[in-house]
DRENTORKOL-3810 file (N, C-alpha, C; in nm, 4 decimals):
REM DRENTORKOL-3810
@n.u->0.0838; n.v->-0.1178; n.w->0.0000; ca.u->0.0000; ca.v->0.0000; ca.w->0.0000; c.u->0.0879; c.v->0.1235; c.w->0.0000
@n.u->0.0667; n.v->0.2081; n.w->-0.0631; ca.u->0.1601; ca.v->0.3473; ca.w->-0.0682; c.u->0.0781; c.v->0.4016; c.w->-0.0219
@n.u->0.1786; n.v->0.5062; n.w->0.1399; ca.u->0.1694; ca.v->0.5286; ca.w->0.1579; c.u->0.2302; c.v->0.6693; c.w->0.2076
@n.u->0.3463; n.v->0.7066; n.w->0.1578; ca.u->0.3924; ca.v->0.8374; ca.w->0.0994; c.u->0.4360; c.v->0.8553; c.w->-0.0355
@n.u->0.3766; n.v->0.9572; n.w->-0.1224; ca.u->0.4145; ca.v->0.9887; ca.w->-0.2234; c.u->0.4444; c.v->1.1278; c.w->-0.2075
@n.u->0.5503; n.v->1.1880; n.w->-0.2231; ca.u->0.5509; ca.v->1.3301; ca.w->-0.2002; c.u->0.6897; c.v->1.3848; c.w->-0.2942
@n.u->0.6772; n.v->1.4844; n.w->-0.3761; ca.u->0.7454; ca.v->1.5605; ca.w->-0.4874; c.u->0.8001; c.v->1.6996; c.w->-0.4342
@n.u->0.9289; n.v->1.7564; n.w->-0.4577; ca.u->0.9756; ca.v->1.8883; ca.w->-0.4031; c.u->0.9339; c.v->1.9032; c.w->-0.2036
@n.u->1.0108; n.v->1.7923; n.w->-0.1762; ca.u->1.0514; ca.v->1.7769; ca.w->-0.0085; c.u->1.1902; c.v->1.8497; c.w->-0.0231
@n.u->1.1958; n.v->1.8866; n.w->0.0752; ca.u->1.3758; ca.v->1.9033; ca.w->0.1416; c.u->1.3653; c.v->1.8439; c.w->0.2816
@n.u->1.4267; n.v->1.7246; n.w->0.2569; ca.u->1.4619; ca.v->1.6195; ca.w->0.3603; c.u->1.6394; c.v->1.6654; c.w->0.4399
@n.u->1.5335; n.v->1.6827; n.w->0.5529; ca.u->1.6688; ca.v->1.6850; ca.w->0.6379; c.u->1.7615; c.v->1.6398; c.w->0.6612
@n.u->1.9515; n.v->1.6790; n.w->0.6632; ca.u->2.0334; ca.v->1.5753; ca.w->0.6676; c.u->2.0261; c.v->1.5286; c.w->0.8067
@n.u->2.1310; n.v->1.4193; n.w->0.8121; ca.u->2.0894; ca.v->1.3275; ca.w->0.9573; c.u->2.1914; c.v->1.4196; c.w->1.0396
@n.u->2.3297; n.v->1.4792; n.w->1.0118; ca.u->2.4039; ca.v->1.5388; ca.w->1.0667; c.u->2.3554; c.v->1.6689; c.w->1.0881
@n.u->2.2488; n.v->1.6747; n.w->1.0675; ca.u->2.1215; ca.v->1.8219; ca.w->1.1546; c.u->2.0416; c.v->1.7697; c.w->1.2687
@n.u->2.0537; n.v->1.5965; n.w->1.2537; ca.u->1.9390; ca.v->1.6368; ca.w->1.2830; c.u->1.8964; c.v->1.5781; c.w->1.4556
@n.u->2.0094; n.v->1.5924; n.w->1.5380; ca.u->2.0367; ca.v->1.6331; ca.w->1.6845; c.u->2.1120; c.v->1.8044; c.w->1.6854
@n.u->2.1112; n.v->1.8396; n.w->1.7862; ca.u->2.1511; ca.v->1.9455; ca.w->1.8359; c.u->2.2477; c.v->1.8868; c.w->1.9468
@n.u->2.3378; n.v->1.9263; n.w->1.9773; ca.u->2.4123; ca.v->1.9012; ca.w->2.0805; c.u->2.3874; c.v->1.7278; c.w->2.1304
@n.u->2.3593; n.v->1.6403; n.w->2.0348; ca.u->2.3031; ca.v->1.5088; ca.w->2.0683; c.u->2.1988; c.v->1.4777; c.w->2.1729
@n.u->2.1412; n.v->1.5887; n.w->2.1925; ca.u->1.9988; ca.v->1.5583; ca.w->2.3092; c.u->1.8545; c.v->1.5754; c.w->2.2036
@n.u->1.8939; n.v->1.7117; n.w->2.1839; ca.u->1.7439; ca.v->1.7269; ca.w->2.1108; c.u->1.7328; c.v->1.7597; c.w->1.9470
@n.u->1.5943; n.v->1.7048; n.w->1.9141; ca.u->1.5776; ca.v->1.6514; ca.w->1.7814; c.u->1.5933; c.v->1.8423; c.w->1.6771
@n.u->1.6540; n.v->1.8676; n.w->1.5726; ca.u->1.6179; ca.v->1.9640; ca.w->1.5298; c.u->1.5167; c.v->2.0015; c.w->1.5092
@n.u->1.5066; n.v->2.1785; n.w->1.4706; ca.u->1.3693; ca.v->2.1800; ca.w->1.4126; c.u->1.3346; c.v->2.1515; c.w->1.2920
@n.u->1.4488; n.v->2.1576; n.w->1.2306; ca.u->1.4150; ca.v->2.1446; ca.w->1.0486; c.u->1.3697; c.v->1.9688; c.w->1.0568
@n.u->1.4390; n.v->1.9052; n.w->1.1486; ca.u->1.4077; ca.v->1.7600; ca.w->1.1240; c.u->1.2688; c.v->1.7442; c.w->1.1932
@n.u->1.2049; n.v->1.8271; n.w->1.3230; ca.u->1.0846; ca.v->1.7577; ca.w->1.3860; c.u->0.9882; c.v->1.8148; c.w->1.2827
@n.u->1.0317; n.v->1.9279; n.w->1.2101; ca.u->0.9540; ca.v->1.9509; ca.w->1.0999; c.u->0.8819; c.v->1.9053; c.w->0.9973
@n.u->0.9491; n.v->1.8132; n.w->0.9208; ca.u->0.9796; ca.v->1.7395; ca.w->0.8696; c.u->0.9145; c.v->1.5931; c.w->0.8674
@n.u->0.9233; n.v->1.5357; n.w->1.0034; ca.u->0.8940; ca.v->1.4500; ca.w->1.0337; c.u->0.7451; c.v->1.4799; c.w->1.0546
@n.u->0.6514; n.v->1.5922; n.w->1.1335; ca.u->0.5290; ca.v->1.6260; ca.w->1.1022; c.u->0.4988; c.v->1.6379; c.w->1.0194
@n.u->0.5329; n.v->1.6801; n.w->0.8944; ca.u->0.4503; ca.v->1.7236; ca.w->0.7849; c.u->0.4728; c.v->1.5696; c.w->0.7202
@n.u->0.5677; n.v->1.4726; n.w->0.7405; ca.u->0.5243; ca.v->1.3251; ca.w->0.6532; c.u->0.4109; c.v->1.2687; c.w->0.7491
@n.u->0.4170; n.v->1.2668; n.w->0.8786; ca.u->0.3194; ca.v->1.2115; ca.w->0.9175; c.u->0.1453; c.v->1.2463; c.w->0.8999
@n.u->0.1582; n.v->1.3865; n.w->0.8563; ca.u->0.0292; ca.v->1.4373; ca.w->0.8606; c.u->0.0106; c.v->1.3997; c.w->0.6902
@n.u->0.0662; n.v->1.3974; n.w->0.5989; ca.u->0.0516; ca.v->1.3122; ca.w->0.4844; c.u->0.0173; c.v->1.2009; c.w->0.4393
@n.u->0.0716; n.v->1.0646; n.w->0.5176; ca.u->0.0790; ca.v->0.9496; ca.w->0.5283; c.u->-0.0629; c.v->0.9365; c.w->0.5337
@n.u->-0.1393; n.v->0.8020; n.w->0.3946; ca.u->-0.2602; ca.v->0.7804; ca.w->0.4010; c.u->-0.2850; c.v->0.7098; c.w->0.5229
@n.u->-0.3593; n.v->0.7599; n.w->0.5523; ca.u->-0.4135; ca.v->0.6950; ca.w->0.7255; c.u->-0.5030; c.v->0.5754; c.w->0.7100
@n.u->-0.4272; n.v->0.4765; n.w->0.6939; ca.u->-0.5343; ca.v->0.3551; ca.w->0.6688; c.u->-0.4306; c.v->0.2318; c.w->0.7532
@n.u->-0.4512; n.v->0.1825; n.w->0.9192; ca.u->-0.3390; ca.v->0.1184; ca.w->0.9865; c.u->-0.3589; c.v->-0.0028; c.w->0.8749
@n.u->-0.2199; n.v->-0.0720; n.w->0.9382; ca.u->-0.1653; ca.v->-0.1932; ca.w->0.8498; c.u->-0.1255; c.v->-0.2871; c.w->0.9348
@n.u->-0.1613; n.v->-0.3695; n.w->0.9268; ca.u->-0.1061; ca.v->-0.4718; ca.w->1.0701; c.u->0.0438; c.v->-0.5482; c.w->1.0264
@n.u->0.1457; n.v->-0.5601; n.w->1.1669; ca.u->0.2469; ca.v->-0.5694; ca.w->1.0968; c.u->0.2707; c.v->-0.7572; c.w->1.1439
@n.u->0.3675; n.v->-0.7833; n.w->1.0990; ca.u->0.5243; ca.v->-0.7418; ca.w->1.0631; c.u->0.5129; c.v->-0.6288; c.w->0.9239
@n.u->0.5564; n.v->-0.5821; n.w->0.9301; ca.u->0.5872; ca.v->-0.4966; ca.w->0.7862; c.u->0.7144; c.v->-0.5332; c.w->0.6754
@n.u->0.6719; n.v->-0.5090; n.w->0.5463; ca.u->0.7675; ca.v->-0.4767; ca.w->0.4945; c.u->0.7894; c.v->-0.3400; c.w->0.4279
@n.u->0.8932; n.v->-0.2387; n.w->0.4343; ca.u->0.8534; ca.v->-0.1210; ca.w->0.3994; c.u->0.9373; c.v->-0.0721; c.w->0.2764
@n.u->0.9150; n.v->-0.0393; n.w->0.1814; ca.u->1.0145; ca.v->-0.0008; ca.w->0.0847; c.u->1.0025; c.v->0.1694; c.w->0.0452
@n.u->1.0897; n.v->0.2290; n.w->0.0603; ca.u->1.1507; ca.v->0.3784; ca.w->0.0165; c.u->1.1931; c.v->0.4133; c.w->-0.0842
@n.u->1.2069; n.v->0.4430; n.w->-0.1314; ca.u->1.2355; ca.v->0.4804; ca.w->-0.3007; c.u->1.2315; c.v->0.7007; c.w->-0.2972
@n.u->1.4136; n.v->0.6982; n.w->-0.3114; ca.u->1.4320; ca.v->0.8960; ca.w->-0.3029; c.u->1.4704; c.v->0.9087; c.w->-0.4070
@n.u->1.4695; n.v->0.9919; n.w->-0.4291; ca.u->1.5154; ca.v->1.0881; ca.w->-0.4899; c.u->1.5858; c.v->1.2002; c.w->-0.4339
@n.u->1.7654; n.v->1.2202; n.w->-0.3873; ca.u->1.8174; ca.v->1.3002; ca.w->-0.3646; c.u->1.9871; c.v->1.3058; c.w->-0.3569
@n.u->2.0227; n.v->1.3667; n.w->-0.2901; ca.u->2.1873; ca.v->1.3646; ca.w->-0.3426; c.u->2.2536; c.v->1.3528; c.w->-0.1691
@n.u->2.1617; n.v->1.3487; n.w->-0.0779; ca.u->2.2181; ca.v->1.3050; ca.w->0.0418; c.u->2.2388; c.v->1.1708; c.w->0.0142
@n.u->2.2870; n.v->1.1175; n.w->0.1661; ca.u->2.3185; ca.v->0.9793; ca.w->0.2013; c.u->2.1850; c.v->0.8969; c.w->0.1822
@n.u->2.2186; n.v->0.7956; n.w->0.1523; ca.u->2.0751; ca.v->0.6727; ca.w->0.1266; c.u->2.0220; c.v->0.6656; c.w->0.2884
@n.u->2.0469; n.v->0.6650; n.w->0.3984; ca.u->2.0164; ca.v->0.6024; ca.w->0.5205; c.u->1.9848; c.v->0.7158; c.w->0.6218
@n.u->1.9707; n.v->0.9059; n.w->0.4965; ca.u->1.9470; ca.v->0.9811; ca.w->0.6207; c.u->1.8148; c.v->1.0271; c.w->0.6674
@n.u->1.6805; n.v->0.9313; n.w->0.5770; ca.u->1.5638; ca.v->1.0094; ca.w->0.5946; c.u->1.5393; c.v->0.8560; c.w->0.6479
@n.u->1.5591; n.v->0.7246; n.w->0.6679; ca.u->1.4646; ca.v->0.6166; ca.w->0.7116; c.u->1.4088; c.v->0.6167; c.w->0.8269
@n.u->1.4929; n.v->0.6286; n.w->0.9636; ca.u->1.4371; ca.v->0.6668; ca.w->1.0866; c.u->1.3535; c.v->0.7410; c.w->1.0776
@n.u->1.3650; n.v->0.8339; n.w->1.0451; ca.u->1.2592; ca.v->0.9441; ca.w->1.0041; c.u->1.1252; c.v->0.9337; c.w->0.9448
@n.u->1.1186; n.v->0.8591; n.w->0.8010; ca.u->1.0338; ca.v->0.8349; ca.w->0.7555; c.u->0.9581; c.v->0.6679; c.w->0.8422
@n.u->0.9815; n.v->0.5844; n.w->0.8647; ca.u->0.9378; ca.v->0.4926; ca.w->0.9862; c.u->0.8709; c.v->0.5548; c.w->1.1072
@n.u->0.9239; n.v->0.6528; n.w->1.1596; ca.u->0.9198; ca.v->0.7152; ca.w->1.3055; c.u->0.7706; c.v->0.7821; c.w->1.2552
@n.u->0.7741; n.v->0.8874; n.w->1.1168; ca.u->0.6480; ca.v->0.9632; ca.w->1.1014; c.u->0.5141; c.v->0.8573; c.w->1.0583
@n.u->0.5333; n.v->0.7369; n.w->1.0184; ca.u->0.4334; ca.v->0.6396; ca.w->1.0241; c.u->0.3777; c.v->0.5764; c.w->1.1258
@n.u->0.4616; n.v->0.5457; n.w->1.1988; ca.u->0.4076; ca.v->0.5189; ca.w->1.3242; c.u->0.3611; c.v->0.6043; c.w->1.4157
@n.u->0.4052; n.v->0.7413; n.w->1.3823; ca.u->0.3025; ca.v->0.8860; ca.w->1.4704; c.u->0.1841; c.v->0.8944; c.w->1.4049
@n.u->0.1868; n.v->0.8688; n.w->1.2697; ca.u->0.0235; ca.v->0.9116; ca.w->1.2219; c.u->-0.0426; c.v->0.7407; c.w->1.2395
@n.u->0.0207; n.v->0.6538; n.w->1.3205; ca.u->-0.0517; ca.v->0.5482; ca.w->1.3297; c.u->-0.0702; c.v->0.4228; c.w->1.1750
@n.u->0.0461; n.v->0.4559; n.w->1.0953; ca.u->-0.0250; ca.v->0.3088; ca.w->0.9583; c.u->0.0582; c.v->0.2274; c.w->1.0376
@n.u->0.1588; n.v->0.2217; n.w->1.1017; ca.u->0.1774; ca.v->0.1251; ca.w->1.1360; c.u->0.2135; c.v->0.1178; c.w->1.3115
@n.u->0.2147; n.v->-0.0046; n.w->1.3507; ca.u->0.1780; ca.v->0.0281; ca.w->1.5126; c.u->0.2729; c.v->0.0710; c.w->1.6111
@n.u->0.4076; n.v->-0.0082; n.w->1.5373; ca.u->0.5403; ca.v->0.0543; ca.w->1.6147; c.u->0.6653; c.v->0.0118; c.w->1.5420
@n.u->0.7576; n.v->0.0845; n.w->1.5075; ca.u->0.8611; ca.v->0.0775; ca.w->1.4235; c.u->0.9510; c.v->-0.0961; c.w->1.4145
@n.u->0.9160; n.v->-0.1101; n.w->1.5606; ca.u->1.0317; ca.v->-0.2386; ca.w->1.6029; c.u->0.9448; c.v->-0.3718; c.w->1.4932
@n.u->0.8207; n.v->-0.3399; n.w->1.4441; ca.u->0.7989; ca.v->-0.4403; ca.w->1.3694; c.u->0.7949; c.v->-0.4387; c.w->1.2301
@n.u->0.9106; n.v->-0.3765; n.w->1.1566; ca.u->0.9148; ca.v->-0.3255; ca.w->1.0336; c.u->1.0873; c.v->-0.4585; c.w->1.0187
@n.u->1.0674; n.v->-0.5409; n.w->0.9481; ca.u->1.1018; ca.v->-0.6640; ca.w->0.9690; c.u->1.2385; c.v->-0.7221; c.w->0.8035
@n.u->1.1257; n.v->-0.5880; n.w->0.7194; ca.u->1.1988; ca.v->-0.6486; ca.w->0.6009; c.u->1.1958; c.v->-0.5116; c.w->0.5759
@n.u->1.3009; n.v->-0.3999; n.w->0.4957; ca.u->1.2969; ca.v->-0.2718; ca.w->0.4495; c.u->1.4225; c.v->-0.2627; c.w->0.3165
@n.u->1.3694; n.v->-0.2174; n.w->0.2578; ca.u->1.4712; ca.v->-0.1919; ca.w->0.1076; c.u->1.4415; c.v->0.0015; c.w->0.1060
@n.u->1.5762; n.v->0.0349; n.w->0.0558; ca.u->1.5795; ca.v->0.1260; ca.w->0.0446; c.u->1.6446; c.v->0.1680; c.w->-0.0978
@n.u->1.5887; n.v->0.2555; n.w->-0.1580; ca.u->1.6632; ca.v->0.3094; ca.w->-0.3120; c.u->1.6658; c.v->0.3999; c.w->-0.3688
@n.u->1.7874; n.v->0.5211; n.w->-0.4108; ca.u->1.8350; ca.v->0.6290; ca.w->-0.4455; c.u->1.8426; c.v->0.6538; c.w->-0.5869
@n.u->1.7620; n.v->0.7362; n.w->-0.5957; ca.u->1.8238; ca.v->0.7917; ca.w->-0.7593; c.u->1.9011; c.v->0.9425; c.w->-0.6822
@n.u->1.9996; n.v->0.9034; n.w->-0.7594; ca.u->2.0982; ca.v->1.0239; ca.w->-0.6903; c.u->2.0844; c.v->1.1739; c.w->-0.8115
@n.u->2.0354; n.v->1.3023; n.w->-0.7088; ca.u->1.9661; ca.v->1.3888; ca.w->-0.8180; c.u->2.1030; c.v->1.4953; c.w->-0.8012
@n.u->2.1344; n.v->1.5655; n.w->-0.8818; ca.u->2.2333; ca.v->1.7174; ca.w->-0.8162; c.u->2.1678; c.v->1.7877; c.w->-0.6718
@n.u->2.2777; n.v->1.8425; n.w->-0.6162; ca.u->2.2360; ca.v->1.9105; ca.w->-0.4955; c.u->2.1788; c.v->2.0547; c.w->-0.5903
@n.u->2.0674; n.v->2.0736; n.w->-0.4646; ca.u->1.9804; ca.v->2.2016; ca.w->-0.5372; c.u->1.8314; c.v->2.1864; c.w->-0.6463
@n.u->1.8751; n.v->2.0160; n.w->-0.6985; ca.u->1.7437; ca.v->2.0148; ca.w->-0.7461; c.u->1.6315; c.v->1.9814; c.w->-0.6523
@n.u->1.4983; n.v->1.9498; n.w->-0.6566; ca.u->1.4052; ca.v->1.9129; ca.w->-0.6094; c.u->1.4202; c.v->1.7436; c.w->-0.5465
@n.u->1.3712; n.v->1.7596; n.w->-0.4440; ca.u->1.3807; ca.v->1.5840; ca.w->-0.3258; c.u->1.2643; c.v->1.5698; c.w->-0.3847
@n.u->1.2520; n.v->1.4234; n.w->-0.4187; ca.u->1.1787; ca.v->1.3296; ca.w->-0.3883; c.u->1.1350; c.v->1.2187; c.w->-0.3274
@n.u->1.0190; n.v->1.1597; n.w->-0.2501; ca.u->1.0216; ca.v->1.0493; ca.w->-0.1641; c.u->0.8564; c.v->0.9374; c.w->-0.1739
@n.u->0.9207; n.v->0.8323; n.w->-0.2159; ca.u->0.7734; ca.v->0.7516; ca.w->-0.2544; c.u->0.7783; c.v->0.6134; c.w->-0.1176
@n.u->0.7000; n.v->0.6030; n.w->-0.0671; ca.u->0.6923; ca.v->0.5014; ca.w->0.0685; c.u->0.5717; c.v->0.3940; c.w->0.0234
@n.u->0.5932; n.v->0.2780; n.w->0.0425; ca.u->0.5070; ca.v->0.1642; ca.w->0.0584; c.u->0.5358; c.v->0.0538; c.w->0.1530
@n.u->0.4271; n.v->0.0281; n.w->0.2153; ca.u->0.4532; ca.v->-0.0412; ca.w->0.3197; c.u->0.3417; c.v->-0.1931; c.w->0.3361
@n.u->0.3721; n.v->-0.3004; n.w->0.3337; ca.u->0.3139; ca.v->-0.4178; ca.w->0.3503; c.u->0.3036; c.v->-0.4985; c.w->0.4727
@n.u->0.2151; n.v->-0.5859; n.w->0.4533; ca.u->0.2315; ca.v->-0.6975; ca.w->0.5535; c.u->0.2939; c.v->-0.8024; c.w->0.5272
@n.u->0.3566; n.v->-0.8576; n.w->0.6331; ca.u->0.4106; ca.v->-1.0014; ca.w->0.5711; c.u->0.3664; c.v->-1.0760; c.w->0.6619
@n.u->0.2861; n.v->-1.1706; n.w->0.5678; ca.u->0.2360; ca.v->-1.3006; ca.w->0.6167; c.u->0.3448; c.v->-1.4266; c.w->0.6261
END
């Protein structure tokens, strides 16, 4: 089921995205609200499998916490620790163009 599709994001890097290693940035808690308030709200019972698919010129591994964490705040899925199988995949764009980010997430029986 897809459940983020979203065009012209600016995804926060991960090396933003503590402050002094206690607290979460703002550009990142930002961020992380506006995917969750996106995310089609339809729960999914897990184990999960979740696949990511970006579009950007950061690191492959700096929006996943992130994007997991904002699914489980808007509730599709019930809690991160059961996301069991995850693929992740980059089309690597120039810095400065437009982010992209497509999310689908399954059950595994």
């Amino acid at each position: 089921m897809k459940v983020i599709d979203i065009e012209n994001i600016k995804i926060p890097s991960v090396n933003r995205m503590r402050i002094k290693m206690q607290v979460l940035s703002k550009e990142y808690r930002l961020c992380k609200k506006m995917l969750s308030n996106i995310c089609i709200m339809e729960k999914i019972k897990g184990p999960y499998r979740v696949e990511i698919y970006i579009n950007t010129y950061k690191d492959i591994d700096n929006c996943v916490k992130m994007i997991i964490d904002s699914m489980a705040d808007a509730g599709v899925i019930d809690n991160d620790k059961n996301v069991v199988q995850l693929y992740v995949s980059k089309f690597k764009i120039k810095k400065g163009h437009p982010e992209s980010l497509y999310v689908k997430v399954e059950t595994i029986i």
